[in-house]
C-alpha positions as CSV (number, residue, x, y, z in Angstrom):
1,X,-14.4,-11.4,-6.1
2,X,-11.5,-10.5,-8.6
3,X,-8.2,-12.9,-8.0
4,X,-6.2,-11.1,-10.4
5,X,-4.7,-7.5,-10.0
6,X,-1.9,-5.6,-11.8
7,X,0.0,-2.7,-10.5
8,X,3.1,-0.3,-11.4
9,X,4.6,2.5,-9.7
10,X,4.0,6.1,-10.6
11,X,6.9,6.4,-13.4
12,X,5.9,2.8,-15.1
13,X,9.5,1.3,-14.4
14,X,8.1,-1.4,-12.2
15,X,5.3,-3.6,-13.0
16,X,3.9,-6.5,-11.2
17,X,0.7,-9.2,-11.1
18,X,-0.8,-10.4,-7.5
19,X,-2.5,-13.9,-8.6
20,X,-5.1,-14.5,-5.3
21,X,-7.8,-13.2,-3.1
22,X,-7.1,-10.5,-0.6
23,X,-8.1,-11.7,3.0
24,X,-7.6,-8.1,4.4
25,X,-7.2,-4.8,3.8
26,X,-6.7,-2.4,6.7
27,X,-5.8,1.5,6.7
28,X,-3.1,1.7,8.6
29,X,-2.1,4.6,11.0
30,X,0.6,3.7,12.9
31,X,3.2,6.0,13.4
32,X,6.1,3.6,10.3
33,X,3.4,3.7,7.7
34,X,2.3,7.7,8.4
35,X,6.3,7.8,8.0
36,X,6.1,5.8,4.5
37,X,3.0,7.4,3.1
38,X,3.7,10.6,4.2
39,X,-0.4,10.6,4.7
40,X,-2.5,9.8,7.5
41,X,-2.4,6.5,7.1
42,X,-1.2,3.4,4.7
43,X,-3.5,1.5,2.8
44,X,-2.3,-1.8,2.5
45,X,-4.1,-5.1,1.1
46,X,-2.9,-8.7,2.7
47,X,-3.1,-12.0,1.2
48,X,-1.9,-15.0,3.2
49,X,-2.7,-17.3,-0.5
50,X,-1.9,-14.3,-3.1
51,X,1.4,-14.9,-5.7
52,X,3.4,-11.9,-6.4
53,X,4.7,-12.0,-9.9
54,X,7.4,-9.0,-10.9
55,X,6.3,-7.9,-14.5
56,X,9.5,-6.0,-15.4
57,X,11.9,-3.5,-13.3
58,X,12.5,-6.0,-10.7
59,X,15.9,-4.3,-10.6
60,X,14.4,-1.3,-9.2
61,X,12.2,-2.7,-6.3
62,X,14.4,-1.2,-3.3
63,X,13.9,-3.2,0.0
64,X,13.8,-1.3,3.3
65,X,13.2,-3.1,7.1
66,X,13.0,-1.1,9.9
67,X,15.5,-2.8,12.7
68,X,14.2,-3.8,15.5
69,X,10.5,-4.2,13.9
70,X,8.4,-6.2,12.0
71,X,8.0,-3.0,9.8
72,X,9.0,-3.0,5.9
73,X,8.3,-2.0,2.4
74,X,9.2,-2.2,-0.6
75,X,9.5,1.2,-3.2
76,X,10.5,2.0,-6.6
77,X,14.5,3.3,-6.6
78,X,13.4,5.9,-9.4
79,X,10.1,7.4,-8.1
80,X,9.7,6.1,-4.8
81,X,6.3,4.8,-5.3
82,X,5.3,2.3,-2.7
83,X,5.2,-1.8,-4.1
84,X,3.9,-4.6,-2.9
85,X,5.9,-6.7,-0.5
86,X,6.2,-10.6,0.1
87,X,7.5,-12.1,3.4
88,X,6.8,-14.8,5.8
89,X,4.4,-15.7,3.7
90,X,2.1,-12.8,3.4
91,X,2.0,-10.5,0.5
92,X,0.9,-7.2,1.4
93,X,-0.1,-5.1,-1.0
94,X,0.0,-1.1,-0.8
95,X,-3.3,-0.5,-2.4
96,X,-2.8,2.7,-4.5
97,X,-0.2,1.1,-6.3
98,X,-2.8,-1.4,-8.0
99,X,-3.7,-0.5,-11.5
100,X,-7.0,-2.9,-11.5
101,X,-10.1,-1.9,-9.5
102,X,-10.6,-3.9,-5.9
103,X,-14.1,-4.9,-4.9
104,X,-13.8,-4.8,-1.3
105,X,-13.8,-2.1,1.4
106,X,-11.1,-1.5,4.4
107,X,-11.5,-3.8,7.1
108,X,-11.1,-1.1,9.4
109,X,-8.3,1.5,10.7
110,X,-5.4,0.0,13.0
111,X,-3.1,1.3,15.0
112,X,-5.3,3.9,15.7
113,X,-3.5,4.8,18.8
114,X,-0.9,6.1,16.8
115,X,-3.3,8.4,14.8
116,X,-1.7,12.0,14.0
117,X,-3.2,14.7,15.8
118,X,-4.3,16.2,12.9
119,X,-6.6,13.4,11.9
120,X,-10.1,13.8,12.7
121,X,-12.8,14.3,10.9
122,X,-11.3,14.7,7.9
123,X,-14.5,13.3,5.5
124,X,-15.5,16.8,6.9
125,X,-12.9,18.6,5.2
126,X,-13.9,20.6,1.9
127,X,-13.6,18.6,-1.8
128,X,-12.3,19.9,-4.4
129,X,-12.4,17.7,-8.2
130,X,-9.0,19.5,-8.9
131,X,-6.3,21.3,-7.0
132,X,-8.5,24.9,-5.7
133,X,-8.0,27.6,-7.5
């Protein structure tokens, strides 16, 4: 299993290492992460163990915590890209922000109660390798 991952947001400002295994990784689809991902659901990768070293545009990481919750993220201030978060002593990783393949699976879908009407069945939908024409 792979210990070392490096990820960036979408316009390169912000770059950052995760030295440590992940212990979880769920797809989230509470109602805060459909919110954040503007998707079904949030990917995210946990790591009770995992270090989370920022490679360059720190500066940029913007910090957001939902009062009254447990619920935050970090994004980048230029393109909005979700980063990797560490607090309490968990780092939680939004998957599609790693640049380095992972070698596990989801653990399952949470907050499932929460799941958007409109999600159902959706490995039934059509796929297309490009935007349809």
């Amino acid at each position: 299993m792979r210990t070392h991952h490096t990820g960036s947001c979408l316009c390169g400002n912000v770059r950052y290492t995760v030295e440590g295994a992940f212990e979880r990784f769920y797809l989230c689809h509470c109602s805060h992460c459909r919110k954040d991902s503007g998707s079904a659901h949030a990917a995210n990768l946990f790591s009770s163990v995992a270090t989370l070293t920022w490679l360059c545009g720190q500066a940029s990481v913007t910090s957001f915590r939902l009062p009254g919750t447990r619920h935050a993220r970090n994004f980048c201030a230029a393109c909005g890209s979700a980063l990797p978060l560490a607090s309490d002593g968990m780092v939680v990783v939004p998957a599609g922000s790693l640049d380095t393949d992972i070698d596990v699976a989801p653990d399952g879908n949470i907050f499932t109660a929460s799941r958007a009407a409109w999600d159902h069945d959706l490995h039934m939908a059509p796929s297309h390798d490009s935007f349809p024409a």
